[in-house]
N, C-alpha and C positions, 0 to 999 in steps of 0.2 A: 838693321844695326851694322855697322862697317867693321871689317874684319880686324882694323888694329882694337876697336872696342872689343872685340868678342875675344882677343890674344892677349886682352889689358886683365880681363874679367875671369877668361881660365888661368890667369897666372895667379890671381888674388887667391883664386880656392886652391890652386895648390899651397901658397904661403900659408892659408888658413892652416890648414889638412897640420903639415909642419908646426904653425902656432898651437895646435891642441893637441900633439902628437899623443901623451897621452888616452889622451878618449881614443884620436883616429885607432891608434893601436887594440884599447879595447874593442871599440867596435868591429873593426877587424879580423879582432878574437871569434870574438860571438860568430860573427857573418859565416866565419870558415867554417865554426863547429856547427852552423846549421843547414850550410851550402853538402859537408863532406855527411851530416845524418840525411839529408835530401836523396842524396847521390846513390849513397850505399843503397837506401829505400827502393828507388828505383830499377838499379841490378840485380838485387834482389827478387824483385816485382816480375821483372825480364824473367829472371833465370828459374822461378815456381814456375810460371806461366809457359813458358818452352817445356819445362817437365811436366806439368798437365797436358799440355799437346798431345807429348809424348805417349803417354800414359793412355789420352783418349785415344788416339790411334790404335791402340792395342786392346779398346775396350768396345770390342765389335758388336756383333748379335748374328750369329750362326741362325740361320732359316734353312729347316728339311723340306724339302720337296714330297708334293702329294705321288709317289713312285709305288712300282709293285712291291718295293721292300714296306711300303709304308704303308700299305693296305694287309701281306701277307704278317708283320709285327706287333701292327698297330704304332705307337708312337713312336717317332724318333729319337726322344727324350729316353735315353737309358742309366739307368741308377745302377753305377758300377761297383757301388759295394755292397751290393745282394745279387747281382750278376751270376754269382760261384754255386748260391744257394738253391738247392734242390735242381742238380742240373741232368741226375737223368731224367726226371719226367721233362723239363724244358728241351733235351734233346728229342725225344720223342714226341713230342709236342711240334715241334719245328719239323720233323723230319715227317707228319702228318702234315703239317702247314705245305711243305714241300710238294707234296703229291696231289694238294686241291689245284684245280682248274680257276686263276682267277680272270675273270673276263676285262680286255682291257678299259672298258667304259670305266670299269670300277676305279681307274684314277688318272689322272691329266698325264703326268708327267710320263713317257714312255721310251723318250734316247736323249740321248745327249745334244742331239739339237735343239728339242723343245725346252730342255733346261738350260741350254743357252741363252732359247729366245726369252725364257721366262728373267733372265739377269737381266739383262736387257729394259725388259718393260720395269722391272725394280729401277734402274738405274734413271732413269727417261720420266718414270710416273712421282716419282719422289723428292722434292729437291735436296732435304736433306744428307741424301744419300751423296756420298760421292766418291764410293768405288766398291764395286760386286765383283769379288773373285768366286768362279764354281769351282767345287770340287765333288767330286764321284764319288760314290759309297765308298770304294775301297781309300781315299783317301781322305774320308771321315774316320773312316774306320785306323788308318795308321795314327791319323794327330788321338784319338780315344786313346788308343798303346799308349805312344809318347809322352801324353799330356796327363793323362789319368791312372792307369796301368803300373805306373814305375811300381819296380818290385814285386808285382802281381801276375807272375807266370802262369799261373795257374788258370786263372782269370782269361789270360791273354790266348793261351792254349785250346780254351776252351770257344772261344771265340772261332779259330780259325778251323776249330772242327766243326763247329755245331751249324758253319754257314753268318754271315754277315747282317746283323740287325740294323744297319745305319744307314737312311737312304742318302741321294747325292742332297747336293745343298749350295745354297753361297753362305760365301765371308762378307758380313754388310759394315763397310763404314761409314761411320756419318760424319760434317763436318760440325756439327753444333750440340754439343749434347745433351743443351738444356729443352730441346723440344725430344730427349730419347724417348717418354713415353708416346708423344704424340706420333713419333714415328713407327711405334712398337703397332700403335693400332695403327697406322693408315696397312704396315704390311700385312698385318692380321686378317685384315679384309682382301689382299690380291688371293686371287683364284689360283691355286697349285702350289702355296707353301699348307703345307701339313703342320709345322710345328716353329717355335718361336726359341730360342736360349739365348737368356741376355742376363746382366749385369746392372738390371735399373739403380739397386741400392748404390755401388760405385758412380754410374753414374751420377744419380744425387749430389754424391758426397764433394765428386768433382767440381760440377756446377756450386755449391755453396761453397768450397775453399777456394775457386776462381771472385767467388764475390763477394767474400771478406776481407782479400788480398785486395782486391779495386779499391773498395772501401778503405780499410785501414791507409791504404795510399794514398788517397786523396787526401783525409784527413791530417794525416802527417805533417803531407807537404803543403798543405792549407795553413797547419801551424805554425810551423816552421818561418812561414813564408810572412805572414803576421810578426813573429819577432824578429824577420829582419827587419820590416818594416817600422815594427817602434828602434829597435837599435840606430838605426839611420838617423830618425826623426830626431832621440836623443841627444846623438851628437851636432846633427844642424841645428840645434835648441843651444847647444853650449858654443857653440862658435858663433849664433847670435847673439846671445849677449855678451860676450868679450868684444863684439863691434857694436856694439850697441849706439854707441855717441855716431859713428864711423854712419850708422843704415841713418839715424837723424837727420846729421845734416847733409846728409844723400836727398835724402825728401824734401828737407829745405830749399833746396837749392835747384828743386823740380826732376830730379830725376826721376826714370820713368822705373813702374813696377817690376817688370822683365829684367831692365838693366839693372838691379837689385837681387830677385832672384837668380840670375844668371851663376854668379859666383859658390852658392850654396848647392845648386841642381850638380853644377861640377865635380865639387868636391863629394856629393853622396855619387853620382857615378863614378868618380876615380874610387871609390871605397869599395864600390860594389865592384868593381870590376877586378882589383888588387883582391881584392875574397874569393872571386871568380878564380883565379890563376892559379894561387895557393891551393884552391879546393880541389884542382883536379890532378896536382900533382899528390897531393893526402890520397885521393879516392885510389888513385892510378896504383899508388905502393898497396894502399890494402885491399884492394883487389886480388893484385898479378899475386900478393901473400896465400889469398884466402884460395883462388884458384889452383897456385901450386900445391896447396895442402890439401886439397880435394882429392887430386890427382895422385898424390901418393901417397891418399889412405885409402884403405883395403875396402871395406866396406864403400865408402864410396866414389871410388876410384873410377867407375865402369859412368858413372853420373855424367851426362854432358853440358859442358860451363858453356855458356858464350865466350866468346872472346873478348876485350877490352879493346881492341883493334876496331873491331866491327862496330863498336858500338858509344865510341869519345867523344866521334863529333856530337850525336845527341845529348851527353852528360856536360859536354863543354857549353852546349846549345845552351842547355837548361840552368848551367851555371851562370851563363853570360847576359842571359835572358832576365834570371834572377836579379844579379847586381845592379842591371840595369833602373827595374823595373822600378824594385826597394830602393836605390838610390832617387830617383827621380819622382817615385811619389811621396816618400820620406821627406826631401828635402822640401817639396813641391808645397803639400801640406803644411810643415810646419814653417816654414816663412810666407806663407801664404795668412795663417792664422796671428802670425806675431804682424804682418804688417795693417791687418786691419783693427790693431788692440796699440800698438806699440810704435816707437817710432818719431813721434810728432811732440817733442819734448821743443822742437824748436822753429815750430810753426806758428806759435802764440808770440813770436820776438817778432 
């Protein structure tokens, strides 16, 4: 097709666009308010999913090491609110534990190197895993104060008389949380951890609100995306039959399908695209609104937004991607359907 045709044919669907202003106008309406519910969907989507990141990063699984604290204690699992309870025999107790001979066979783990190397083979034998910080009894023992402790002086007192029950250990992160349990067992099985504390139930809960959130997203924007698709169709349906005579004796007269369609596919992409534009400057205000009010409320003020910066050109992607798509198989379809029903009014002359 020769470029003055293709400049004859986008000028038509603009005229059109202007002849049904109108519709264009509604459909227009519609396309925004489903381009700006799209959009917001999506940020949203972004911005749970960065705070379950979040969240999973922080939801580790502490593993004790098989150590002499952990043969002379027994488990490294300590139940800090009966800690206090009956604590002279438990001193006495310990302070017997103290005076046995325990021979070192009786457990793997014996310096700080070896529970080095044992991070190590965690880190290398697991893929899941992907970062093992150790830490020492004594700084098992501090995060126990800080973490669990608060307010419990007594408790805490009593700890650092009685001698230290907490052998060393790692910090295990995983990247994937929904295999937490399968990873719970594969470490369960390495040789020199003693003891396991995890957080399965959160994870769980993690893993299913990540995958409600996919879900409900898809489907949204599956919907969404369907009524732009009839809105488009719509109005190519109305701007067909106000040319109705006009696409006749087009065909009469031999013109070709394409040169027919051309003028219709335009005007649904000039639609979708004009919704495009408009949608991102809607989404942009209620955004930088929603983010600034995060930010200076108290409660969740500490919360971290994305930025709107970082993240436009994908929303504009998605919006542009959109207009496109709905406009071109909108129009595509329904002049495709009206010319093999319609049309030939003056073929039989």
């Amino acid at each position: 097709m020769k470029v003055r045709s293709v400049k004859y044919l986008a000028g038509e669907g603009i005229k059109s666009m202007w002849a049904n202003r109108l519709m264009t106008i509604a459909s227009i309406g519609v396309l925004v308010a489903c381009m700006v519910l799209m959009g917001l969907a999506v940020l949203i989507t972004m911005n749970v999913d960065k705070a379950l990141g979040t969240l999973e990063q922080q939801n580790v699984i502490m593993a004790f090491f098989n150590d002499e604290i952990s043969v002379r204690y027994g488990s490294a699992s300590v139940d800090y609110d009966k800690l206090e309870q009956d604590t002279s025999s438990t001193s006495n107790e310990n302070e017997e534990n103290k005076t046995d001979a325990i021979p070192e066979d009786a457990y793997l783990i014996h310096n700080e190197e070896e529970a080095l190397a044992l991070c190590d083979k965690i880190e290398k034998d697991i893929d899941n895993v992907i970062k093992v910080e150790y830490f020492s009894s004594e700084d098992a023992l501090k995060i126990a104060k800080d973490r669990y402790l608060e307010g419990q002086e007594g408790t805490a007192a009593y700890l650092d008389g009685s001698g230290n029950p907490l052998s060393c250990g790692a910090k295990i992160t995983l990247s994937d949380m929904s295999l937490y349990n399968e990873t719970l067992t594969s470490l369960s099985k390495i040789k020199g951890i003693d003891s396991l504390q995890s957080h399965a139930k959160l994870a769980d809960t993690i893993t299913a609100i990540k995958e409600g959130i996919a879900v409900a997203g898809f489907w949204i924007i599956a919907i969404l995306l369907i009524i732009s698709l009839v809105i488009v169709s719509n109005t190519i349906r109305v701007t067909m039959y106000s040319r109705k005579l006009e696409i006749s004796i087009m065909k009469a007269v031999g013109a070709t399908k394409s040169f027919i369609r051309l003028p219709f596919i335009i005007e649904g992409m000039t639609i979708g695209l004009v919704s495009a534009g408009l949608s991102m400057g809607i989404v942009y205000f209620c955004y930088r609104v929603a983010t600034e009010s995060i930010k200076n409320n108290g409660t969740f003020g500490m919360m971290e937004v994305i930025g709107f910066s970082s993240v436009w050109h994908l929303v504009l992607g998605i919006f542009v991607a959109i207009g496109i798509l709905a406009g071109v198989l909108g129009s595509a379809i329904m002049i495709s359907k009206y010319l093999k029903k319609e049309g030939s009014e003056f073929a039989a002359i």
